[in-house]
N, C-alpha and C positions, 0 to 999 in steps of 0.2 A: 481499576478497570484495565482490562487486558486485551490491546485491538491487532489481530493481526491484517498488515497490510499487505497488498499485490499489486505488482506492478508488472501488467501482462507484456509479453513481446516474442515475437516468431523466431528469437534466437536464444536469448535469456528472458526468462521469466522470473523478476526479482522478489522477495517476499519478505517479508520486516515484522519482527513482533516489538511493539513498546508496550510498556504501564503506566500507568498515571499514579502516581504516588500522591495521594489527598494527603496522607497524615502529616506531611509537611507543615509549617507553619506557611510555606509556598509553595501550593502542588508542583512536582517534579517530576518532568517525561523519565523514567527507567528502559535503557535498552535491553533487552530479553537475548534477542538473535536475529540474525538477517543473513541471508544468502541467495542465492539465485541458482535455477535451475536450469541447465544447460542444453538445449535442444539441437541433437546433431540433424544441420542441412539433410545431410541425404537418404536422412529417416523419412520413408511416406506419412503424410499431414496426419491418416491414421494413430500411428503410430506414436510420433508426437504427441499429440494430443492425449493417449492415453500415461503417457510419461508425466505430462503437466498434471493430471489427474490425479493417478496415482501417489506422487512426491506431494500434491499440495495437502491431499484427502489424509497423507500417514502426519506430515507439519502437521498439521488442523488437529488432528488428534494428540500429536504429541505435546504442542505448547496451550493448547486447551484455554482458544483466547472467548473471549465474551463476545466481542462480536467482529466480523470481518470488514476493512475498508476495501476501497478498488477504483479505481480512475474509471470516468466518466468514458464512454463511448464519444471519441472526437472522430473530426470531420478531416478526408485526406483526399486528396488531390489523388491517388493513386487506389484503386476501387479493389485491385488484385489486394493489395497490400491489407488494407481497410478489412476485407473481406478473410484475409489469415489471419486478423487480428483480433477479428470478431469471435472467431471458433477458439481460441486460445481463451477467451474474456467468456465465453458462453463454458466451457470446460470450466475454470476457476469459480464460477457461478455453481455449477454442478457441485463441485467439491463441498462449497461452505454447503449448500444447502443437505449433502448427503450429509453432514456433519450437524444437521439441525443449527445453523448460525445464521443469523441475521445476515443479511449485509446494507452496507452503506456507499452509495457511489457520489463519487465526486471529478467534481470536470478539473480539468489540466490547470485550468489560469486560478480556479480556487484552492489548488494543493500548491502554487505556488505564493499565492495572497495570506496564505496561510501561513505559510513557512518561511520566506523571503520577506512579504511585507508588499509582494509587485508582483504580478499578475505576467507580468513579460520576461521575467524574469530567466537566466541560463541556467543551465544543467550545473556548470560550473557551482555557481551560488545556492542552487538547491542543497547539493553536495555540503558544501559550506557550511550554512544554516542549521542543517543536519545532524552536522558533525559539534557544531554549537548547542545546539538543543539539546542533544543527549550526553553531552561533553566526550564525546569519543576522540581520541589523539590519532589512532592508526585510520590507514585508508579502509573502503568499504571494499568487500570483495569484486562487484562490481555497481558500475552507475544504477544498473536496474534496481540492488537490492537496498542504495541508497533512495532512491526515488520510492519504494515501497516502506520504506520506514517516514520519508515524507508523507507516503498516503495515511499511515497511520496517526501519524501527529496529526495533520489535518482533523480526524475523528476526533480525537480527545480536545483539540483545541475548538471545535464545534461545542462540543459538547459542551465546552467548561462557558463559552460564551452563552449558548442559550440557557446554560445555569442562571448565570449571573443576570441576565437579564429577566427571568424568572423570579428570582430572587426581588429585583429592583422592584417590578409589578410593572417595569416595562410593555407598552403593548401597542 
């Protein structure tokens, strides 16, 4: 399986592809690619937004993932900000679906329970965990495109649990 992750944001917009490698005797997260998209300030919101669109919509296409993650719509003290952040997350939404892909959302303190182990967890450690999961040695280009490859682990690590619990006859 092949989940490409995003991780929306009004200056970089980070995006992450992993695999889940079954044939293992231990399935293994595989990193594919991650980068972030750059959005110049004193481009009008228009315009941006069609920049987020179009880079995610040509990704989407090029690494031709199964299905799409994305962080959860969280709650902010600052309603302007909240509200840039929505149209960037509403655009990325657009993308997977012009692309015929599922998506899967997930809230902030679950992509970090997922990958930390703690819910409260720092950027820092996110980072980290990350970087241990997928065993990568070099830094990420940036925080964003780390955090979008967390969104993705998140999915496959979903997934492999409601597996298993499946499997068990858990219910």
């Amino acid at each position: 399986m092949r989940v490409f992750g995003i991780d929306c944001g009004t200056e970089f917009t980070g995006w992450g592809v992993v695999e889940a490698d079954e044939r293992a005797r231990t399935p293994r997260l595989v990193p594919v690619a991650a980068g972030s998209i750059k959005l110049n300030k004193k481009d009008r919101t228009p315009i941006r937004l069609h920049q987020v669109y179009t880079e995610l919509a040509g990704l989407l296409t090029a690494y031709a993932p199964d299905v799409v993650a994305i962080e959860d719509v969280f709650f902010s003290a600052n309603a302007k900000s909240a509200l840039k952040l929505g149209q960037v997350r509403g655009v990325a939404l657009l993308a997977a679906a012009a692309c015929n892909l599922q998506v899967a959302e997930y809230a902030p303190l679950k992509i970090k329970s997922s990958v930390v182990g703690y819910g409260l967890a720092k950027k820092e450690q996110v980072q980290f965990m990350v970087a241990r999961l997928l065993e990568i040695e070099n830094q990420f280009e940036t925080a964003d495109a780390a955090d979008a490859l967390a969104i993705a682990i998140t999915h496959i690590h979903t997934l492999q649990t409601e597996s298993a619990i499946s499997l068990a006859g858990v219910r």
